[in-house]
N, C-alpha and C positions, 0 to 999 in steps of 0.2 A: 600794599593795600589792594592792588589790583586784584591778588588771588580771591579776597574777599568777593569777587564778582564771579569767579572761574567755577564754572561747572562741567561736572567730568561728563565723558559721553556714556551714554544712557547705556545701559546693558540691552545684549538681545536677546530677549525673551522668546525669540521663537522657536517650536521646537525642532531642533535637528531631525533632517530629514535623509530616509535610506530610499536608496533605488535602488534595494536590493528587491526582487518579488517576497511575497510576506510569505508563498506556499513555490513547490517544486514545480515548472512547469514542463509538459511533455504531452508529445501530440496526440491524443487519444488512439490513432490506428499503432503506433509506436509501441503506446502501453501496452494495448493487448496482444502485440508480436512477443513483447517482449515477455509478459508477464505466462503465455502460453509456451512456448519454446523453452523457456527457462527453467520450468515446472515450478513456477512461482518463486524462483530465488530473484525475480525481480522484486518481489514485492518489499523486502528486504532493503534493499536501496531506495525505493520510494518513501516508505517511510522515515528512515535517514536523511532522505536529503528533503523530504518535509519538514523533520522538527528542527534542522540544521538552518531550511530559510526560514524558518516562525523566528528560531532563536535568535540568529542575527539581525532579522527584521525588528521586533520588537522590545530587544535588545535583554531581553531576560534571559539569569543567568540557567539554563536549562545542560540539560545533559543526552544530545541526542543519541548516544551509544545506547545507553540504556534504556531509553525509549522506543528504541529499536527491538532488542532484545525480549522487552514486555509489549511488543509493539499490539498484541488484540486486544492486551490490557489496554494501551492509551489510547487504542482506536475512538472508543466513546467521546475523548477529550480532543482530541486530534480533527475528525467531525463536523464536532460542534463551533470547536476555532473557524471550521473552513464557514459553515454555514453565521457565525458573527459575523464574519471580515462578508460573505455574500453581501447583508441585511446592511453593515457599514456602506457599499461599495452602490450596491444600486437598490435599496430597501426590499429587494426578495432574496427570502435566507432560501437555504438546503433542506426543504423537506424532507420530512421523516429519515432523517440524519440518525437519532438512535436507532429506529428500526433497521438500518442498511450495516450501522455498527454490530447489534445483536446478531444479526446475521449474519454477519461476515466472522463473529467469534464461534457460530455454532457451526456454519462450515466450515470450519479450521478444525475441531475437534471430532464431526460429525463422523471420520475413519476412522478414528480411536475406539468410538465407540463400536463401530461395524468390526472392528476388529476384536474385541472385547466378546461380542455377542458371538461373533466367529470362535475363539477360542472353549467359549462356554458349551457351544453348539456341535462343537466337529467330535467329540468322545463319544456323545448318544447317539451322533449321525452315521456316523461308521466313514469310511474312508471313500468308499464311494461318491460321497457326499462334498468332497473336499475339492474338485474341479469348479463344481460351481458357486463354493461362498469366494474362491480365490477369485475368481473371474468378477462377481460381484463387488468386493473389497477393491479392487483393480476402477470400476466401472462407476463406484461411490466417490474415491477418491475423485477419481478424472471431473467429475459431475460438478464436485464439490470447487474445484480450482478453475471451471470453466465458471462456475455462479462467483467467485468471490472476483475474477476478474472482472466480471459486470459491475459491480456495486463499484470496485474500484476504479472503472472506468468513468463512472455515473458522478463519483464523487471527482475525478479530475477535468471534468468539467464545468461544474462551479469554481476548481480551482481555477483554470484556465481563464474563467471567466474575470475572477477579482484581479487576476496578473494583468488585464488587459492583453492577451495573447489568445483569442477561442480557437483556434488552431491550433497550438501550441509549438508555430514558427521555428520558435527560437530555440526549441532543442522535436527535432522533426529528423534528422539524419542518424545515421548507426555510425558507431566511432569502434573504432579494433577493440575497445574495452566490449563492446554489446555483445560484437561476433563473437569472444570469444567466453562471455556469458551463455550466448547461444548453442555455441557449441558445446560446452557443460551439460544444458541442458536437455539437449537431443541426446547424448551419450546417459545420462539419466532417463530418461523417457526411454531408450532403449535396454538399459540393463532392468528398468522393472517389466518391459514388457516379454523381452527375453524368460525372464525368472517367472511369472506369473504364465507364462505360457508352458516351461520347463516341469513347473512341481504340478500344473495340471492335467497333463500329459502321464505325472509317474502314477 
């Protein structure tokens, strides 16, 4: 008869909690060592290891490989997450968050097209002509990867912010993986600057 009185313990409704950061954080002077040096094959693990802690954070089942890979595609999406979680955290979001997106898609493409207009360009220009679209092809790119590290600077500081980290302390040092990111990168920065100095010269 007793059980007749027995009441089981309550369930806990509350919801399970991560302390994992909900975005990647990294010290802003870091980012742009990194993202400069590297000729932007940093930006590549940023975005990785973005949609890697959204996905764990908020426990949805996402796929950060391929969010990577279409990664100017999800920039828009990616963004706008950072600038919610802002507006969540201390009610000022990431201004003009699509505008920094659109922009960061058009400088990604904006040598394709310098390139494209080059090709159309160099048969009626004559060869003569061919020193200076390289050098400018060369001078677009650089322009272009020095602006898209701004925005991407810009935007990991709002992240910075939501993580509680505005310094981004906790990953602020270079680990043998970075250097040797780095090193990559300089040996690329030199084989194009080699070769765009080589065909303008011939």
């Amino acid at each position: 008869m007793s059980n007749v009185f027995y009441t089981p313990p309550a369930a806990d409704l509350q919801p399970a909690t991560n302390d994992e950061p909900e975005f990647f954080t990294v010290a802003p002077r870091k980012l742009i060592v990194m993202m400069l040096l590297t000729h932007g094959l940093y930006t590549v693990y940023w975005f990785y290891q973005n949609w890697k802690n959204y996905g764990n954070h908020s426990g949805r089942a996402i796929w950060p490989t391929a969010r990577t890979i279409l990664a100017f595609f999800y920039a828009p999406s990616l963004f706008c997450k950072v600038d919610r979680a802002c507006k969540n955290f201390d009610k000022t979001g990431m201004r003009y968050w699509a505008l920094s997106s659109a922009m960061l898609i058009l400088l990604q493409v904006s040598p394709f097209f310098i390139g494209l207009v080059y090709g159309l360009y160099l048969r009626p220009a004559g060869a003569e002509d061919v020193p200076n679209l390289l050098w400018l092809d060369f001078m677009v790119g650089t322009a272009a990867l020095v602006l898209q590290t701004l925005i991407i600077s810009r935007v990991q500081g709002f992240i910075n912010r939501v993580n509680v980290d505005p310094n981004g302390l906790a990953n602020d040092g270079y680990t043998v993986g970075n250097v040797i990111w780095i090193s990559i990168g300089l040996l690329i920065w030199l084989v194009i600057g080699a070769n765009t100095y080589g065909l303008a010269k011939m």
